[in-house]
N, C-alpha and C positions, 0 to 999 in steps of 0.2 A: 376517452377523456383527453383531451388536448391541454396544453400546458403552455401560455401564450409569457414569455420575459419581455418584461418591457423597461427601459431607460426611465431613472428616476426623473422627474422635468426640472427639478433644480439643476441634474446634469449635465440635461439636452441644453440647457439655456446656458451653462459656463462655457460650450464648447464651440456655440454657434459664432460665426468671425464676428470682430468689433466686441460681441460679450455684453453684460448688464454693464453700466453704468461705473461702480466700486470694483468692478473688475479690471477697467481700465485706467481706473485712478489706481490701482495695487501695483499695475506693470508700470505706470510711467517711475513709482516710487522705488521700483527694483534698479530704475535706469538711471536715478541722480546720482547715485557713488560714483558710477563710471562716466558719468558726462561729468561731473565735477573734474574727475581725475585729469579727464582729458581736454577740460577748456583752464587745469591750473599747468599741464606738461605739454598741452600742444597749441592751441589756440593762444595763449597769452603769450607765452613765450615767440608764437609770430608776429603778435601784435605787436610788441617790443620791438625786433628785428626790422618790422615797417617801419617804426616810426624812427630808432636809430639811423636807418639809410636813408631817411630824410635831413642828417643832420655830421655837423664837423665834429666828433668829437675823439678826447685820447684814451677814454677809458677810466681817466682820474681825474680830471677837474669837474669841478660844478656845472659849468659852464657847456652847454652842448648847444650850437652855433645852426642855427636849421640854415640849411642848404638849398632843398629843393628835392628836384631831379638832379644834382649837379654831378653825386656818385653814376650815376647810371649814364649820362653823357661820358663822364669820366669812362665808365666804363666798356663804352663802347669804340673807346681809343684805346684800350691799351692792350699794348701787342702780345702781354705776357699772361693773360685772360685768356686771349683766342689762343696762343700756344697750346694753356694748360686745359681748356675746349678739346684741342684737339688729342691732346694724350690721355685725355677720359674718353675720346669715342675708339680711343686704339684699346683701351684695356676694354672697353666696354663690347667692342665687336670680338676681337681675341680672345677676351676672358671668359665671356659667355660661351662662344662657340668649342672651347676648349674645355669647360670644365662639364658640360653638357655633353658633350662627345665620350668625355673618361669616361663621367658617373653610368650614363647608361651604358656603356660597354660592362662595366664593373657589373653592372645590378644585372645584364646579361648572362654574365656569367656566374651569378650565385643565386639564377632563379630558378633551378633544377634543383636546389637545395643539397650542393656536392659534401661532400665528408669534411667536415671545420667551417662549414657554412658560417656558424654563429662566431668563431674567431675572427674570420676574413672580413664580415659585418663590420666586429669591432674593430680591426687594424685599420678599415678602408674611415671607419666613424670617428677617429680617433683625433687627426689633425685639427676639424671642426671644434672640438673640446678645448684644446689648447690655446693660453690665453695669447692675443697678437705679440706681444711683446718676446715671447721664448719663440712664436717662430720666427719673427725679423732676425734673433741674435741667431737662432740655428741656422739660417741662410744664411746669414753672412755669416757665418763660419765655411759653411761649404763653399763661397764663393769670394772666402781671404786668396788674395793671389800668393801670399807664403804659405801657408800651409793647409787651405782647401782643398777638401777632399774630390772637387769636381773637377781643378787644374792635377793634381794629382793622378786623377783617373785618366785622364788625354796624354798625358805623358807615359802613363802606364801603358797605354796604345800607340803609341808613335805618333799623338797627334799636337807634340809641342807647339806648333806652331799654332794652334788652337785656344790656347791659354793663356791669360787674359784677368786684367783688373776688371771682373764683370762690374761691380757698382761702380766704379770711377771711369767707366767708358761709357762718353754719352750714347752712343750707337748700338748700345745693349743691356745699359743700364735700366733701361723702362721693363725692356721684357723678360729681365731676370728677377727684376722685383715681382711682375705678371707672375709670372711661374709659382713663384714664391707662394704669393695670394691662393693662385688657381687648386695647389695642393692642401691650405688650408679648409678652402670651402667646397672640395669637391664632394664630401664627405655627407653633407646639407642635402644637397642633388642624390647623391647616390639613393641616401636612405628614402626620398620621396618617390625615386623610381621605384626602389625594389620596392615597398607597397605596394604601390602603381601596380607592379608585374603580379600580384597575386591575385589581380582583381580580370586580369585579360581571360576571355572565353576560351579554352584549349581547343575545345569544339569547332570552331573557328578554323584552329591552326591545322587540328583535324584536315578536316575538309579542303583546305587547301590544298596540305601534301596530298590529296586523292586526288585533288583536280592537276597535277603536275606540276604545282608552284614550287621552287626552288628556294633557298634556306633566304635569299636576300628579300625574295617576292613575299615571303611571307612575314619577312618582319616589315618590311614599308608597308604593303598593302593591308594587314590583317593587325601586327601586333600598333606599330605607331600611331593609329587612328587612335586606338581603344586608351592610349595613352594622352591623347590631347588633354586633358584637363591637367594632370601632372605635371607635362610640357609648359605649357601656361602658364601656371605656377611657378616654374623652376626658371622660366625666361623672364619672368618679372622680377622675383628675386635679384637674380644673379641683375638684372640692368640697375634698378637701386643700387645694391652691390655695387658695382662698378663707377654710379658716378659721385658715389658719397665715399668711395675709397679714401682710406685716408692710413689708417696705421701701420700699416706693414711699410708703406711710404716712409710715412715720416722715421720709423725705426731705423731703416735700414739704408737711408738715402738723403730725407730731410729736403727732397724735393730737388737734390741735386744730381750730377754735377752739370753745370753749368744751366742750372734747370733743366735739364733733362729729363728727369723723372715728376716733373710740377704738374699735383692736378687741382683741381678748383679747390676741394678738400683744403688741401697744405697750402696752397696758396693764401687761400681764407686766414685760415690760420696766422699764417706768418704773417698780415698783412694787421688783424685783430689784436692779437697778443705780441708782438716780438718788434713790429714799427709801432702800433698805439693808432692805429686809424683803424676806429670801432667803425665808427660810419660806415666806411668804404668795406673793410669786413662785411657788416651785417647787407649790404648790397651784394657781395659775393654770393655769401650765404641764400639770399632770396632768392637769386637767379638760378643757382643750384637745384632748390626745392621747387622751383616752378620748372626746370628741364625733367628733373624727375619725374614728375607728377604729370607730364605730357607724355612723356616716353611711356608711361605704364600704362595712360589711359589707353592709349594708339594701340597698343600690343595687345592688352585687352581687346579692345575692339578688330582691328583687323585678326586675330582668332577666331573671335564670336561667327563671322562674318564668311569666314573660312568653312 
């Protein structure tokens, strides 16, 4: 006696692509909450932004003056734009490269799963938690030229010469704030690698050391591949990140000194809230969101591609 199961066909027909008819009427209706949500917190709020940077305005009169193009002319003269350009592509290549290099060291070394595994997790996870505002004032405590503990430690070494108004020096002032940042979010990275590392073939790694590949051969050749997608991930983040930085900035620096530390972010800002020229703001702002949003396709894509 044979004993034949067979799929009930109301089944077979919910599962086949596209589906009946009120099947697809039921997903598009799962999908209005969250297209709502995101054409009233993303889409409008751009639309807004476009149409502001077509126009003079301060922020409090009735009165909004359209302009044109004239912010984006404007904008392409002014010299404290392209400055602040370029201190987002410094954080941007530094702070990536840097906080990429800790986190997988880090997730390197707790993916043998050592003794306090899960404390070092949370010590290394910890900074990420923390809200920006306690760590700009914790850094700039470490890095008060009276009684910082960073100038403090170099003198403890014979390295007074060393010591140094880190924020009020423009020549250091960028990439003591970097630092700053870089310890906050390395934590983001770590935790996506060490995932990442649980998912690599050991078999793999195996086979390597039989083939006589040595401890570096086997992590470029064998473990970094199997990690591309995580990479991916953590490189786009962190480029966002970087050119949408803005608090740890503004905390602990305020974009200065002598604009030093100025990036599109803070600039925006100061230029929306603190002068009153929304227009020219919401033109920053636009410029920003479309650097972004090339920067991550590009990345994306030359991965893919890789």
């Amino acid at each position: 006696m044979t004993l034949t199961l067979t799929r009930p066909r109301s089944v077979a027909r919910q599962v086949l692509p596209g589906g009946p008819p009120q099947g697809r009427t039921l997903g598009y209706l799962f999908l209005v909450p969250a297209g709502l949500l995101y054409a009233g917190f993303v889409l409008w709020p751009l639309a807004q932004s476009l149409y502001l940077s077509l126009t003079d305005w301060d922020g409090a009169s009735p009165d909004r003056r359209f302009v044109g193009l004239a912010n984006f002319r404007r904008l392409l003269g002014d010299d404290l734009f392209w400055r602040s350009l370029g201190h987002n592509l410094i954080w941007v290549v530094v702070g990536t490269a840097l906080t990429m290099g800790v986190a997988l060291l880090l997730a390197m070394l707790v993916w043998s799963r050592p003794r306090g595994f899960t404390a070092l997790r949370t010590i290394y996870f910890m900074p990420q938690v923390l809200p920006a505002i306690i760590v700009g004032i914790v850094w700039s405590w470490i890095y008060n030229p009276a009684f910082g503990i960073l100038n403090r430690a170099l003198e403890a070494v014979g390295l007074e010469s060393w010591t140094r108004g880190w924020l009020g020096d423009p020549s250091f002032a960028l990439y003591a704030v970097l630092l700053a940042s870089v310890w906050a979010t390395v934590g983001l990275a770590f935790v996506i690698f060490t995932a990442a590392l649980h998912n690599v073939d050991t078999d793999l790694i195996d086979a390597a050391r039989v083939d006589g590949a040595n401890g570096w051969q086997r992590f470029r050749h064998v473990v970094i591949p199997q990690l591309s997608n995580a990479i991916t991930l953590v490189v786009v983040l962190l480029l966002v990140h970087g050119f949408q930085a803005f608090d740890h900035v503004w905390i602990m620096t305020k974009g200065g000194p002598d604009d030093a530390t100025q990036l599109i972010a803070t600039y925006t800002y100061q230029k929306a809230f603190m002068e009153n020229e929304v227009g020219y703001g919401a033109t920053l702002s636009l410029v920003l969101t479309a650097i972004s949003l090339l920067v991550s396709i590009a990345v994306v894509r030359v991965r893919e591609r890789a």
